[in-house]
N, C-alpha and C positions, 0 to 999 in steps of 0.2 A: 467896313461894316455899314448894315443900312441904315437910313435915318428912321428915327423913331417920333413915337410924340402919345402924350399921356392917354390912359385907356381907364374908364371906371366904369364896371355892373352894379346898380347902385338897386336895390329891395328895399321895401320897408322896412326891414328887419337890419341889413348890416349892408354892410359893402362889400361886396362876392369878391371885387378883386380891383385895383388899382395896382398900375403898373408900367411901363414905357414898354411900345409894342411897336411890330412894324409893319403887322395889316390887321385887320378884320374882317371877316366875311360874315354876310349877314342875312337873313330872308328879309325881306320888307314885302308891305303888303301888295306892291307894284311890282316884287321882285327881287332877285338875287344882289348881291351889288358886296362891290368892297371900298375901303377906305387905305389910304397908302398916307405917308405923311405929305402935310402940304395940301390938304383935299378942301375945295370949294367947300365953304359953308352951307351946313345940310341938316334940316328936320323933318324925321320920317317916321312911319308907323311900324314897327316890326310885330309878325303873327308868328304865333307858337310854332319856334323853330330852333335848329342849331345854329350856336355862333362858334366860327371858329377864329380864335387868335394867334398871331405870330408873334411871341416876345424876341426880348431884346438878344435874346440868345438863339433865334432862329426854332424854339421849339415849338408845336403845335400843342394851342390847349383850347378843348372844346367843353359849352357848355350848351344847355337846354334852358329856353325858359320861355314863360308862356307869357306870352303879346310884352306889349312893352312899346319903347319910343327910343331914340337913338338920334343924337347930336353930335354936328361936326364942329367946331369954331376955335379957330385957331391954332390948330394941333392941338388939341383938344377933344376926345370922344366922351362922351356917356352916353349908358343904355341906364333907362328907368322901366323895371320892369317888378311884378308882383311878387314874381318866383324864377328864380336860379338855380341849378343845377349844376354844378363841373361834374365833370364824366365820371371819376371815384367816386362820387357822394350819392349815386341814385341805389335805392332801395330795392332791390328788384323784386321782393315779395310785395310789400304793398303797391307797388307799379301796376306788378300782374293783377295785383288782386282789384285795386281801380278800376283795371280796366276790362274785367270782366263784369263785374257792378256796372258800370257803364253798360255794357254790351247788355246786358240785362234790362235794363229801363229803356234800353233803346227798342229792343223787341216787343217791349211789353204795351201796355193799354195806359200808362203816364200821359198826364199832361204837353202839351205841346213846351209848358218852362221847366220841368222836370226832363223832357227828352233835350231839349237845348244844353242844357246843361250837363246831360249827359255825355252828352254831343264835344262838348270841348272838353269837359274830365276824360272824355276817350281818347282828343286828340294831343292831349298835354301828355297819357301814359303813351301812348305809343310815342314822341317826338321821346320820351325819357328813354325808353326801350331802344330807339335808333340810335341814340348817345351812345349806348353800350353793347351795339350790335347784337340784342337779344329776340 
């Protein structure tokens, strides 16, 4: 079996998942990158993207979540991030419907903080839509 070492998605709201895992893949904002047990101590910026995990049972469990930060120390991970997503939990009506609201403010005559904004409520539906190959 392979080695493992503790894993938490941590929101303001709860704790998406804590667990003994035996990788993680992650976007950061430099880049793709995984973590295996035993990984050099590491603090990074991750941008709205999929994380995927390996538990301790070899299975794959993917989630979505917009920006965030992610720590390595000691066999030790957490991600701190705004909002989380596992792959069953996305909504696929109000997804779509964000993200044509988005699409909308972006075409339109909005302000340049109203298009920003739009700007990443578009990229957070579509990163939610990839979760779920829609």
């Amino acid at each position: 079996m392979a080695k493992t070492f503790k894993f938490e998605i941590v929101t303001p709201e709860k704790v998406v998942l804590s667990d003994s895992v035996q990788s993680v893949s992650a976007e950061g904002t430099e880049g793709g990158f995984g973590v295996l047990a035993d990984h050099a101590p590491l603090i990074t910026e991750l941008k709205t993207s999929i994380i995927t995990v390996i538990d301790a049972h070899n299975k794959a469990v993917r989630f979505a979540l917009d920006r965030g930060f992610l720590e390595v120390m000691a066999n030790n991970v957490v991600v701190l991030t705004d909002t989380c997503v596992a792959e069953g939990d996305v909504n696929i009506e109000k997804t779509r419907a964000d993200k044509e609201s988005a699409e909308k403010v972006i075409s339109g005559s909005g302000s340049a903080e109203e298009k920003e904004k739009a700007n990443a409520t578009l990229m957070r539906a579509n990163t939610w839509l990839k979760l779920i190959n829609k």
